[in-house]
C-alpha positions as CSV (number, residue, x, y, z in Angstrom):
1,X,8.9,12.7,4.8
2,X,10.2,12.9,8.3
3,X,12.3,16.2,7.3
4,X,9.0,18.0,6.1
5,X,6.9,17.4,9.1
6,X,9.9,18.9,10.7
7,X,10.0,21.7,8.7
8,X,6.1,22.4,8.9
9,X,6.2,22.3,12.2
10,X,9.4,24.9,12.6
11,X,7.3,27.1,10.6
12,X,4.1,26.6,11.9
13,X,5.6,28.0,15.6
14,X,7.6,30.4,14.0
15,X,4.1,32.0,12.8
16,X,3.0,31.5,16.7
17,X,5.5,32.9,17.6
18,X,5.4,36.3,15.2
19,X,1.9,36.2,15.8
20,X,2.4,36.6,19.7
21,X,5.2,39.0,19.4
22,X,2.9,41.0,16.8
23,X,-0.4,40.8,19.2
24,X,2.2,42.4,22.0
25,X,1.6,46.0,23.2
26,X,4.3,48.3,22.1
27,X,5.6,50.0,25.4
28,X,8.7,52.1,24.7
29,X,6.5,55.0,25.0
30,X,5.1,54.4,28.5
31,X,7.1,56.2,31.3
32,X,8.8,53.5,33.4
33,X,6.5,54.7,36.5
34,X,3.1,54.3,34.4
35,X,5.1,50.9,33.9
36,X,6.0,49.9,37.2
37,X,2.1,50.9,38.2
38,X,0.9,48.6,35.9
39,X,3.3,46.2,36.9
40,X,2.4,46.1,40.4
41,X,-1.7,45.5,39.3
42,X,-0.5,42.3,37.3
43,X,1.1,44.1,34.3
44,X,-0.5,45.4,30.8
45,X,0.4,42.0,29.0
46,X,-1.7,39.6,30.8
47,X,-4.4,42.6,31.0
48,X,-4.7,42.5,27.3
49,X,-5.1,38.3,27.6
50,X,-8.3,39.5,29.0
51,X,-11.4,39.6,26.7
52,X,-14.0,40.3,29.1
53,X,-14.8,42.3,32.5
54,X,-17.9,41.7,34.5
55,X,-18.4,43.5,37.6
56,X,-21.8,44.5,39.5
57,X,-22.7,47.4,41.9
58,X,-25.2,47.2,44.3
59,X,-28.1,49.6,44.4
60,X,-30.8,50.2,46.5
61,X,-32.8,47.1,46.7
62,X,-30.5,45.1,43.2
63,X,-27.8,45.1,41.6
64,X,-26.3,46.7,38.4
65,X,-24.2,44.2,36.4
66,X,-22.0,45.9,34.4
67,X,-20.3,43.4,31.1
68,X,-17.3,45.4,29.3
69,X,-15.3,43.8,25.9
70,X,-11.7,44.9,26.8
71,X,-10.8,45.1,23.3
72,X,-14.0,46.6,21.5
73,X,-15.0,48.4,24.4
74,X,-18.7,47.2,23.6
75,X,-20.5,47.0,27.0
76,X,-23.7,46.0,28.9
77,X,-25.3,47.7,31.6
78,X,-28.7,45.4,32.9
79,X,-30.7,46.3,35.9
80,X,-34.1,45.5,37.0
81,X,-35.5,48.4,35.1
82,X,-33.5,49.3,32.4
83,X,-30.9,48.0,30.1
84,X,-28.4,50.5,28.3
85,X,-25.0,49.8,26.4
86,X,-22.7,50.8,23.4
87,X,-22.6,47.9,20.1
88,X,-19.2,49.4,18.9
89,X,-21.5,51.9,17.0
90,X,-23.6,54.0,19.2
91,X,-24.8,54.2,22.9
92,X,-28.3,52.8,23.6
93,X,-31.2,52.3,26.4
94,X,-33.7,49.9,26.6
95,X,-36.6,50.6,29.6
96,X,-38.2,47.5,31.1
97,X,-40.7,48.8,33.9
98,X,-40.1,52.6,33.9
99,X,-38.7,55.3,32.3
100,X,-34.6,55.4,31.7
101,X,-34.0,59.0,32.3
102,X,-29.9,59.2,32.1
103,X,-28.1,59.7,28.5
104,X,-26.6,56.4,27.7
105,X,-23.7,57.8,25.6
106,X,-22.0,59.0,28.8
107,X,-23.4,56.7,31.4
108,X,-22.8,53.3,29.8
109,X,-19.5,53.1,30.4
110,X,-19.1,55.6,33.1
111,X,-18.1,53.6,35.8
112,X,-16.1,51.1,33.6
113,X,-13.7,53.9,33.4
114,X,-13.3,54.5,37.2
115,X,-13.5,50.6,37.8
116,X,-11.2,49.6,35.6
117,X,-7.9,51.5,36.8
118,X,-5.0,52.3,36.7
119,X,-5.2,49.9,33.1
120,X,-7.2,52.5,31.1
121,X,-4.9,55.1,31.3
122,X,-2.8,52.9,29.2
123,X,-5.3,53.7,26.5
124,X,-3.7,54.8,23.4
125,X,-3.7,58.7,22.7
126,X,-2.5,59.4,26.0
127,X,0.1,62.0,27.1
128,X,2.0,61.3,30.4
129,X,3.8,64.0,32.4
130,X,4.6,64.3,36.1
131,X,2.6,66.5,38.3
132,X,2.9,67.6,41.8
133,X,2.4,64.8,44.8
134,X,-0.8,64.2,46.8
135,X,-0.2,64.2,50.4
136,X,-2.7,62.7,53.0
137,X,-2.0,62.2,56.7
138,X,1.3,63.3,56.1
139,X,2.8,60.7,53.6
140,X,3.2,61.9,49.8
141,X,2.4,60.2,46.8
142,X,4.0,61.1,43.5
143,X,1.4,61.7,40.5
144,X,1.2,61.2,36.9
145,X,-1.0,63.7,34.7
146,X,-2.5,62.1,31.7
147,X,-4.2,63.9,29.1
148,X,-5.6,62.8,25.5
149,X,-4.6,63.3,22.2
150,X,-7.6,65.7,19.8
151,X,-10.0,63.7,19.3
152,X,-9.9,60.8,21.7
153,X,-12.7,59.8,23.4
154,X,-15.5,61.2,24.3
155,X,-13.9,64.4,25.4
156,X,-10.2,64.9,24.7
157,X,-10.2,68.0,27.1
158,X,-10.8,65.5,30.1
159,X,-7.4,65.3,32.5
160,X,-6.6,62.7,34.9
161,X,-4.0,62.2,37.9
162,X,-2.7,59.1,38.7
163,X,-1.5,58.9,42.7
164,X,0.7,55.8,43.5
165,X,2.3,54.6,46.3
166,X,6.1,55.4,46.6
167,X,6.7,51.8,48.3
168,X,4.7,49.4,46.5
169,X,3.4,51.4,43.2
170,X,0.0,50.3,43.5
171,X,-2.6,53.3,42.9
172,X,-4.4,55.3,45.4
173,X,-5.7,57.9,44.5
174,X,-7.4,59.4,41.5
175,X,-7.6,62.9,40.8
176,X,-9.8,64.0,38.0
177,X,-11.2,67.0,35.5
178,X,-13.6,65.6,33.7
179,X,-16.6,67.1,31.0
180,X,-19.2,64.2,31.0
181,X,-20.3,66.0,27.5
182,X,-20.8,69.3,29.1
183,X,-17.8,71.8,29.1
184,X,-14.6,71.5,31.5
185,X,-15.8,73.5,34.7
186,X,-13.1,75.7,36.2
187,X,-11.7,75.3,39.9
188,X,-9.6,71.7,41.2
189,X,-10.7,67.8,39.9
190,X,-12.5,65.9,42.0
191,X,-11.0,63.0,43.9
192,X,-11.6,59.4,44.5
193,X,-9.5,57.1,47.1
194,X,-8.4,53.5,46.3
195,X,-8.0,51.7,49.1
196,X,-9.4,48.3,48.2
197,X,-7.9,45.6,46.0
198,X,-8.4,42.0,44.8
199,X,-6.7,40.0,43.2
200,X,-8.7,38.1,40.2
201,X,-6.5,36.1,37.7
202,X,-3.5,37.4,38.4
203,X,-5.4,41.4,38.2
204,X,-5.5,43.7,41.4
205,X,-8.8,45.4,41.0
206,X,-10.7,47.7,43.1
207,X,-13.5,46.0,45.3
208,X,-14.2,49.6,46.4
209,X,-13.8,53.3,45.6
210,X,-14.7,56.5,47.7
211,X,-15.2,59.8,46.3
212,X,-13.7,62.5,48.6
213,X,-14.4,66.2,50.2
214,X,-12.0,68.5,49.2
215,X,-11.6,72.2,50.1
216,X,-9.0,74.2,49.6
217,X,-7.2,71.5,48.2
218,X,-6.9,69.4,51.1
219,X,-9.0,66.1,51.7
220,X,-11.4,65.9,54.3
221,X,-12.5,62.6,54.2
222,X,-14.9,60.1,52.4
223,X,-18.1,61.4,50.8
224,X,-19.6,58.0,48.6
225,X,-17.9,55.4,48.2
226,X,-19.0,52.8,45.4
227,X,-18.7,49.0,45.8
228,X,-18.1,46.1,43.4
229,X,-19.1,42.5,43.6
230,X,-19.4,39.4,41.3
231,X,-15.9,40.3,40.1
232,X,-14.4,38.2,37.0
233,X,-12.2,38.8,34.4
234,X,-12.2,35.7,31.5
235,X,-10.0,35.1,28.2
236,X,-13.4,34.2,26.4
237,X,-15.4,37.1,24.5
238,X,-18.9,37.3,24.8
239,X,-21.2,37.5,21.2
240,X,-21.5,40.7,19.2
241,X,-25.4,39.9,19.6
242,X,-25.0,40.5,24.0
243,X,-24.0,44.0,23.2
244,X,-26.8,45.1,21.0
245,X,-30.2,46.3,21.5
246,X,-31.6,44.3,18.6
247,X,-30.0,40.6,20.8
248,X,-32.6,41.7,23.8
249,X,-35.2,41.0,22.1
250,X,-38.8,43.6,22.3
């Protein structure tokens, strides 16, 4: 008797452990510096440990909390006036005491995507390639272009540029060509300065991003800059029912 409980229990962690080593992200095709970015934010396997990202922005006069699923990508976007989000099936709005002009399928997770860096350009369907360094103020920092397989996304056409830091290999910079659902627009991608951190379970996350002016490809300085609050990141999903139009109720 003593010899079976043994045995049920040798193969009960051997399934755990399959299980875990299944569940793993496969990484031999990530470029050891995408790695060693991601590394240096708290690393891809305990960001896929996390079920749920909540994160608010403040507006004038309240605040736009902003709920993500990390691995549905269903999200919530609630304000004052207005509701929108995406239920794993399509994008929608809800208006509360005025009119929600903006197109949810584009804006509801809009800012999710610039939030939540440098982990989403660990996305699958991604192509990684060096590109030429950024320089501001006279040091350099060595880039990563990442493009999208046909098909991914919402527009595969959209290109991204990941700027580290040579020393510590934390991001700083984010260079971007993106269509929003319109077409690409010639001329060079915007660019957005990360210069603020937190750690929150073990993640470095931005508490703050600025958009910059550029002309003639160099950067002049800080034209918006966007800040987060009420930052948390928790192993627990939230209900299918949080994400949908139909849970708000009329």
């Amino acid at each position: 008797m003593k010899n079976l409980i043994l045995v049920i229990l040798l193969v009960v962690v051997q399934l755990a452990c399959t299980s875990n080593s299944q569940s793993k992200r496969d990484i031999s095709s990530y470029p050891e510096e995408v790695l060693q970015v991601m590394r240096a934010h708290g690393g891809l396997d305990l960001w896929d440990e996390m079920k749920t990202l909540q994160f608010s922005i403040p507006k004038d006069g309240f605040d736009e909390v902003h709920t993500i699923d990390l691995h549905s990508r269903m999200d919530r976007v609630e304000a004052p006036d207005y509701d929108i989000g995406f239920d794993g099936n399509v994008a929608w709005s809800k208006d509360k005491a005025a009119k929600y002009e903006g197109d949810p399928t584009f804006r509801h997770d809009l800012m999710f995507y610039f939030y939540a860096m440098p982990f989403v350009l660990a996305d699958e369907g991604i192509n990684y390639a060096e590109t030429v360094p950024l320089t501001y103020e006279g040091k350099s920092y060595p880039g990563i272009e990442i493009t999208y397989n046909l098909g991914v996304g919402s527009s595969s056409e959209d290109v991204y540029l990941l700027y580290y830091d040579p020393e510590t290999f934390k991001m700083a910079w984010l260079g971007y060509k993106a269509t929003f659902g319109n077409e690409l627009k010639p001329g060079p991608p915007s660019v957005i300065r990360y210069d603020q951190w937190e750690d929150v379970n073990g993640i470095t996350i931005p508490t703050s991003i600025a958009w910059q002016t550029v002309e003639d490809g160099e950067i002049l300085g800080e034209r918006r800059r966007v800040d987060f609050t009420d930052i948390s990141l928790s192993k627990e999903n939230k209900p299918a029912t949080f994400y949908s139009k139909a849970g708000l109720g009329d």
